[in-house]
C-alpha positions in Angstrom: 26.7 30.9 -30.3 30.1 31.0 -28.8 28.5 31.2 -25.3 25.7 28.7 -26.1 28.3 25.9 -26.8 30.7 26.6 -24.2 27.4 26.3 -21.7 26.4 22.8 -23.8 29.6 21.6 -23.1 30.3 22.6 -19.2 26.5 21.1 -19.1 27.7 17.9 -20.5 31.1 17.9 -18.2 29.0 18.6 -15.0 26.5 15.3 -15.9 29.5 13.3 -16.7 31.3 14.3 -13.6 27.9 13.4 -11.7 27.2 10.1 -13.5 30.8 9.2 -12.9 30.8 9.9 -8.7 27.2 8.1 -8.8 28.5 4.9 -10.4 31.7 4.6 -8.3 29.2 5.5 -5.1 27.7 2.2 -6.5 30.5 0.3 -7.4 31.9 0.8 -3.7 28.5 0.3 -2.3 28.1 -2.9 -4.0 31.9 -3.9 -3.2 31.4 -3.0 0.6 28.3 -5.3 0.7 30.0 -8.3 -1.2 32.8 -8.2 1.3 30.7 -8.1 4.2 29.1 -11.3 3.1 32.0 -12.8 2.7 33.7 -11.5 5.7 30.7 -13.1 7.8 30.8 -16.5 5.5 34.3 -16.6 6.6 33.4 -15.9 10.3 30.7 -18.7 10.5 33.1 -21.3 8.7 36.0 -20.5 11.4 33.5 -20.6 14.2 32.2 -24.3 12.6 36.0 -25.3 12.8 36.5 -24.0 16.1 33.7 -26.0 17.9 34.6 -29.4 15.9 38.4 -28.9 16.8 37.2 -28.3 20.6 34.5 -30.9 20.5 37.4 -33.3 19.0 39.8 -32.2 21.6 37.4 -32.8 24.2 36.7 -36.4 23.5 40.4 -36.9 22.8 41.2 -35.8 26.3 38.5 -39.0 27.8 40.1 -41.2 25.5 41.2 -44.2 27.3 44.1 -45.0 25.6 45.7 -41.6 25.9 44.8 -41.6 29.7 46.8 -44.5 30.4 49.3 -43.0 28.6 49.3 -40.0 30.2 49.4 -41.5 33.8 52.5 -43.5 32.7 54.6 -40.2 31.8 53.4 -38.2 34.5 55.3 -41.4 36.6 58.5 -40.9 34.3 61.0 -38.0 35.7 60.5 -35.0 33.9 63.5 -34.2 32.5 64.8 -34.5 28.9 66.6 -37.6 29.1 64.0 -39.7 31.3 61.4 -39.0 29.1 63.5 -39.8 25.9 64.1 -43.5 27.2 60.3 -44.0 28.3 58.5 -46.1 26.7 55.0 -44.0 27.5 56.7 -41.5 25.2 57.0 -43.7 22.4 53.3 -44.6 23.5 52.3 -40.8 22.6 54.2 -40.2 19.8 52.9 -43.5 18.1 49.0 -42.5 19.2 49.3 -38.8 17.8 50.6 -40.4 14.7 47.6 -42.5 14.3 45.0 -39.3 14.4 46.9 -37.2 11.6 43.6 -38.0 9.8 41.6 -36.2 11.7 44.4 -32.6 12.7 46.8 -33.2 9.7 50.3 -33.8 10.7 50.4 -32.2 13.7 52.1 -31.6 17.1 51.1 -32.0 20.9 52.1 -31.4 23.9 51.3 -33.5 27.2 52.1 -31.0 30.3 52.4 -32.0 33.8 50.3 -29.8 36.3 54.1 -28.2 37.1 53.9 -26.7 33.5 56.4 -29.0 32.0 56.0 -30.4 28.5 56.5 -34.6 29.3 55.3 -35.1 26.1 56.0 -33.8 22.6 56.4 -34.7 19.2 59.4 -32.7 19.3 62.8 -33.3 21.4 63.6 -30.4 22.0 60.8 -29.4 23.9 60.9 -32.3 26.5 61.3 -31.2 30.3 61.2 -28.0 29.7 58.5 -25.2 30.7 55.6 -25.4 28.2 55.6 -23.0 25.6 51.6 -22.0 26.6 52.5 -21.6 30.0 55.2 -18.2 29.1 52.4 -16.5 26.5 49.0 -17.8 27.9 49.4 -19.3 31.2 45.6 -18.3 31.7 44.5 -20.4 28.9 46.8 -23.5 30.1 45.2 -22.8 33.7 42.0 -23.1 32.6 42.7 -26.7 30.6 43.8 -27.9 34.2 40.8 -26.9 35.3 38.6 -28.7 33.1 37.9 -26.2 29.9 38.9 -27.1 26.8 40.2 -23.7 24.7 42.0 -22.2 21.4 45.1 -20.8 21.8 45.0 -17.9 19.2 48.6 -17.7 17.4 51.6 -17.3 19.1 55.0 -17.0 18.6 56.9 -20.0 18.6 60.2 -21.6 19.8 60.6 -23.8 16.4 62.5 -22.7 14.0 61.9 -22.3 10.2 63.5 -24.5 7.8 63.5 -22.7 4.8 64.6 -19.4 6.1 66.7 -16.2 4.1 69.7 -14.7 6.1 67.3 -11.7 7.0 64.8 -13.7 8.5 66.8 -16.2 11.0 65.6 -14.1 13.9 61.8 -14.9 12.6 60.2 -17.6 14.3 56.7 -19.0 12.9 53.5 -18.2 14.9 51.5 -21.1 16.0 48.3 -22.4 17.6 46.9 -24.6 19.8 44.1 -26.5 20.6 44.2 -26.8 24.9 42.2 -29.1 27.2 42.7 -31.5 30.2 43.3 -35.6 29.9 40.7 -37.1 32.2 40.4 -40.3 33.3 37.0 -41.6 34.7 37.6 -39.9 38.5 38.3 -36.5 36.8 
């Protein structure tokens, strides 16, 4: 009797062990294929985002009003202090303003075919060498060839505002949306 129970009862640990390993098997199983859907819905909404930021970047680039602007700071001197009392940098700053609708409020850089940053929402990167051009100078060569890009993120030169003692070294990544300002002869 003694030997008939204990065998009911390592018979009835053995099918709950089993049951137990099959239903996680199946709880994983189902987890793994829920997260690859929503690993690929993700994928398809960033590539969506991607093409309308580069399609809006690209248009940007032909508009007229920013190639006028352009060509007027590419004829200030590029150093700090000319480009601070230029009017064409006003111009920018006031026509990036105007399209927070469409990026949020953002920043841009205009950069000379030296690498310079002649325009910037920021001061402190005016007349200097462009940020893109010290991480991804392939990507910034390619916008002066025509291409319009992503820059993937970065680290950056601004600092954070809100920042703890142990993180004042930390700077913030960022990214960029890269492509050339055309005018009608290229």
């Amino acid at each position: 009797m003694l030997a008939g129970l204990s065998g009911f009862v390592l018979i009835v640990a053995l099918l709950g062990w089993y049951m137990l390993e099959r239903n996680k098997t199946e709880h994983l199983l189902n987890v793994d294929e829920n997260l690859r859907g929503v690993l690929s819905v993700s994928q398809d909404r960033f590539e969506l985002w991607l093409k309308e930021r580069i399609s809006y970047v690209a248009r940007l680039g032909r508009d007229p009003e920013l190639v006028a602007i352009t060509k007027r700071l590419l004829q200030v001197e590029p150093n700090k202090k000319a480009l601070l009392a230029s009017v064409a940098l006003r111009e920018a700053r006031f026509f990036f303003q105007n399209t927070e609708d469409i990026f949020g409020n953002i920043g841009f850089f205009l950069i000379n075919p030296d690498q310079v940053s002649i325009g910037s929402m920021r001061d402190a990167n005016l007349g200097t060498p462009n940020l893109i051009s010290k991480q991804h100078p392939e990507l910034l060569q390619r916008a002066f060839q025509g291409k319009v890009s992503f820059v993937p993120p970065m680290t950056s030169d601004v600092d954070l505002d809100n920042v703890s003692k142990s993180d004042i070294t930390r700077k913030p990544p960022a990214m960029f949306f890269i492509g050339p300002v055309k005018d009608t002869d290229g």
